[in-house]
C-alpha positions in Angstrom: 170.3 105.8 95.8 171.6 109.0 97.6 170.6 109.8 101.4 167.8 112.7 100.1 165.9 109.7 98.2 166.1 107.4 101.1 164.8 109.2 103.3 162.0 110.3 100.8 161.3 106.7 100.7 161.1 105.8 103.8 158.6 108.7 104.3 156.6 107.6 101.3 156.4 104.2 103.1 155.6 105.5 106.3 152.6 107.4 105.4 151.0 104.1 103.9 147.9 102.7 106.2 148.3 99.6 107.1 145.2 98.4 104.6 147.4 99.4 101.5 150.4 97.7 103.0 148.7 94.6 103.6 147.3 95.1 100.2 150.8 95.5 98.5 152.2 92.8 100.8 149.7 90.4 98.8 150.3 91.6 95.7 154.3 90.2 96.0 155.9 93.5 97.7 156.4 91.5 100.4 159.4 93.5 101.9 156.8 96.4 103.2 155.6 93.8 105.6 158.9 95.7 107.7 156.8 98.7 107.7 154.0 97.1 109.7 156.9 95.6 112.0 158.5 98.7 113.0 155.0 100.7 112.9 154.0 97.6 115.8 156.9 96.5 117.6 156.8 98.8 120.7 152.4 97.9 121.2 153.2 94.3 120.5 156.5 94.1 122.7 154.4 95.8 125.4 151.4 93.2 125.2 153.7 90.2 125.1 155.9 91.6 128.1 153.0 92.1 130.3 151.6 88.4 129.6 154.8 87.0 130.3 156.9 89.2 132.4 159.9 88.2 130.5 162.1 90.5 128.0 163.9 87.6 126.0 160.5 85.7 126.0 158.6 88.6 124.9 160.9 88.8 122.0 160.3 85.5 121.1 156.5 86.3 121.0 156.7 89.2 118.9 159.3 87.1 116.7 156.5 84.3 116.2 153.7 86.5 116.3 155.0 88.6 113.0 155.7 85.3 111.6 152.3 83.6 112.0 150.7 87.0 110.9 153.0 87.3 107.4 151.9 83.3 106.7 148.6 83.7 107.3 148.2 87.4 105.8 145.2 86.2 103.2 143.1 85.1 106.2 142.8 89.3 107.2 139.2 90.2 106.2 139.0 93.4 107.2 136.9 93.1 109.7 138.6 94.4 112.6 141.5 97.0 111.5 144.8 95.4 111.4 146.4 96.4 114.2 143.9 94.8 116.1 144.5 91.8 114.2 148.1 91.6 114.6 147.6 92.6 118.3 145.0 89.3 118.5 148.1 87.3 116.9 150.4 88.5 119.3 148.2 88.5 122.5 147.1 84.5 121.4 151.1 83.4 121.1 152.1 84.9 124.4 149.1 83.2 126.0 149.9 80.2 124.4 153.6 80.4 125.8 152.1 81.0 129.1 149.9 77.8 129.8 152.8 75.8 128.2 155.3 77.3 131.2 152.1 76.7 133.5 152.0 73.0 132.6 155.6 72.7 132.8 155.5 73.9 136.3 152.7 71.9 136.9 151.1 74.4 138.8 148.3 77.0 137.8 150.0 80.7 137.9 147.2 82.4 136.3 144.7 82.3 139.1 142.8 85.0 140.8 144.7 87.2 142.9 142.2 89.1 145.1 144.7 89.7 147.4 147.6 90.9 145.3 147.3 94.3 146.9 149.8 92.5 149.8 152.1 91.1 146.7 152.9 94.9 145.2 155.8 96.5 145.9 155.7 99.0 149.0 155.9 102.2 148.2 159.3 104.4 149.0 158.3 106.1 152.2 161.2 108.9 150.8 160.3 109.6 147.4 163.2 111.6 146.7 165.8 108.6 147.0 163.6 107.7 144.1 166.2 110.7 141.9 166.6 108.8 138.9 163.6 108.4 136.0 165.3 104.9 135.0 164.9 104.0 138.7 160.9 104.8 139.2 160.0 103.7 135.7 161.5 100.2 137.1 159.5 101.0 140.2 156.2 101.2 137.9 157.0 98.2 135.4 157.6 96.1 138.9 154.3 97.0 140.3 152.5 96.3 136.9 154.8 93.0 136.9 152.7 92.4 140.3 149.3 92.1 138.9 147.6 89.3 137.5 147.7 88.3 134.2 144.3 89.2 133.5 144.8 92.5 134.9 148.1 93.2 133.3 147.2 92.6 130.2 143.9 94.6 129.8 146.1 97.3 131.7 148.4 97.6 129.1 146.1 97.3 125.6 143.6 100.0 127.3 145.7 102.7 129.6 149.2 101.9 128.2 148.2 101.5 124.1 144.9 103.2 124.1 142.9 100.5 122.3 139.6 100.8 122.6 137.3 98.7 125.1 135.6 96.8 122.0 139.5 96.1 120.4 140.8 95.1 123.8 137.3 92.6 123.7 138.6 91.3 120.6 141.8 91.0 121.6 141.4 89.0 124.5 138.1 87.3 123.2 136.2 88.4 126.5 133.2 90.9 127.0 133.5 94.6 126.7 132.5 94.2 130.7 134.7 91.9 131.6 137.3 94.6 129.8 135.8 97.1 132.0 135.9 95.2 135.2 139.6 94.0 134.8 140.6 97.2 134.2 138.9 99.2 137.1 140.7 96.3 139.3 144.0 97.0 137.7 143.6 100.9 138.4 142.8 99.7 141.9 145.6 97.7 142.4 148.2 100.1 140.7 147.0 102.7 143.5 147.4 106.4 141.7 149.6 107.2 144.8 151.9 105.4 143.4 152.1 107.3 139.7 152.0 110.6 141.1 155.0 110.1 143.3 156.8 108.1 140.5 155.7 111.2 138.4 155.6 108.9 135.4 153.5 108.1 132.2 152.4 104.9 132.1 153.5 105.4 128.5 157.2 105.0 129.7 157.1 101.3 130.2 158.4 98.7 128.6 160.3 100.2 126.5 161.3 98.9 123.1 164.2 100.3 122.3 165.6 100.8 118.6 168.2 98.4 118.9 165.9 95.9 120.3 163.3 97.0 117.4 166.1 96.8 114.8 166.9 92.8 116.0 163.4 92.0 115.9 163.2 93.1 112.6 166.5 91.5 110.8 165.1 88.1 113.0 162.1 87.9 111.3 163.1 89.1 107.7 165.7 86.2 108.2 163.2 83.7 109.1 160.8 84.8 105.7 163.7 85.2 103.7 162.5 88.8 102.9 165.0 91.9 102.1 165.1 95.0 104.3 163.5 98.0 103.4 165.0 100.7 105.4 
């Protein structure tokens, strides 16, 4: 197959919703489930991240998560769209992975933190030491690394994602208010002094990376025995 129909292919692929993938998946074309990998990886990365504030952990997350989600692919209904699904997978494992580091510490690190504003990092009081974008986007990810769980995760589905408040709900399995309220804290907490002098998009963090998209990828097609697409 030359370059020109490659590409074409890949395009082809690309413009597929996720329903028809699923769909296809089903129906024993199991090696499009990569499309729904790559089309996910940097949302799902993000989510797990933010839970566990750990890169290799996340990883492992998103690993599992894309596992659970190809082996139980039959159970979508359709009743939520799928990337809410697969962000509900995702969201679920990292939690998971949390209260089992919790009870190994035998402590409880999930617990309100009405006084975190104290536990964020101070602000530079020169912000143009702060010359590199590498540098402040660090500055950012270490003061969303700061809030609570609970915070950091609505955080990042609503502001850094742009789910909806009903899909971050169902996500999370809490109210559309409780959404609401986490998220106003989280805005708090940030303190917009802090973006504007980082002169950042919240859009910037937690990057995944091709390379790091590419492992994920070849991890789990190893792990379901499936081919690669692209």
């Amino acid at each position: 197959m030359s370059t020109g129909d490659t590409t074409r292919r890949s395009v082809a692929f690309e413009a597929l919703s996720d329903e028809e993938v699923v769909r296809r998946v089903l129906r024993g074309e199991s090696a499009l489930f990569e499309i729904v990998m790559r089309r996910y990886n940097q949302r799902l990365f993000r989510v797990a991240r933010a839970i566990l504030r750990d890169e290799a952990e996340a990883e492992d997350v998103l690993q599992q998560a894309y596992v659970n989600a190809y082996t139980h692919l039959h159970q979508f209904a359709g009743q939520a769209r799928f990337a809410t699904w697969l962000t509900r997978i995702a969201t679920h494992e990292a939690l998971a992975r949390l209260r089992r580091q919790v009870r190994g510490q035998g402590r409880s690190g999930m617990g309100d933190a009405e006084d975190t504003m104290d536990a964020l990092p101070a602000p530079e009081p020169d912000p143009e030491k702060q010359a590199f974008t590498g540098e402040l986007r660090r500055a950012l990810e270490a003061a969303l690394d700061a809030l609570p769980e609970t915070y950091r995760s609505v955080f990042v589905l609503r502001d850094v994602e742009g789910l909806s408040t009903a899909e971050v709900a169902q996500c999370l399995e809490v109210s559309e208010d409780v959404v609401k309220t986490r998220l106003h804290r989280a805005r708090a907490l940030l303190r917009e002094d802090l973006f504007d002098r980082a002169g950042l998009s919240a859009r910037n963090v937690f990057s995944f990376q091709a390379e790091r998209c590419d492992r994920t990828v070849a991890a789990v097609l190893a792990r379901l025995g499936l081919p690669v697409v692209h």
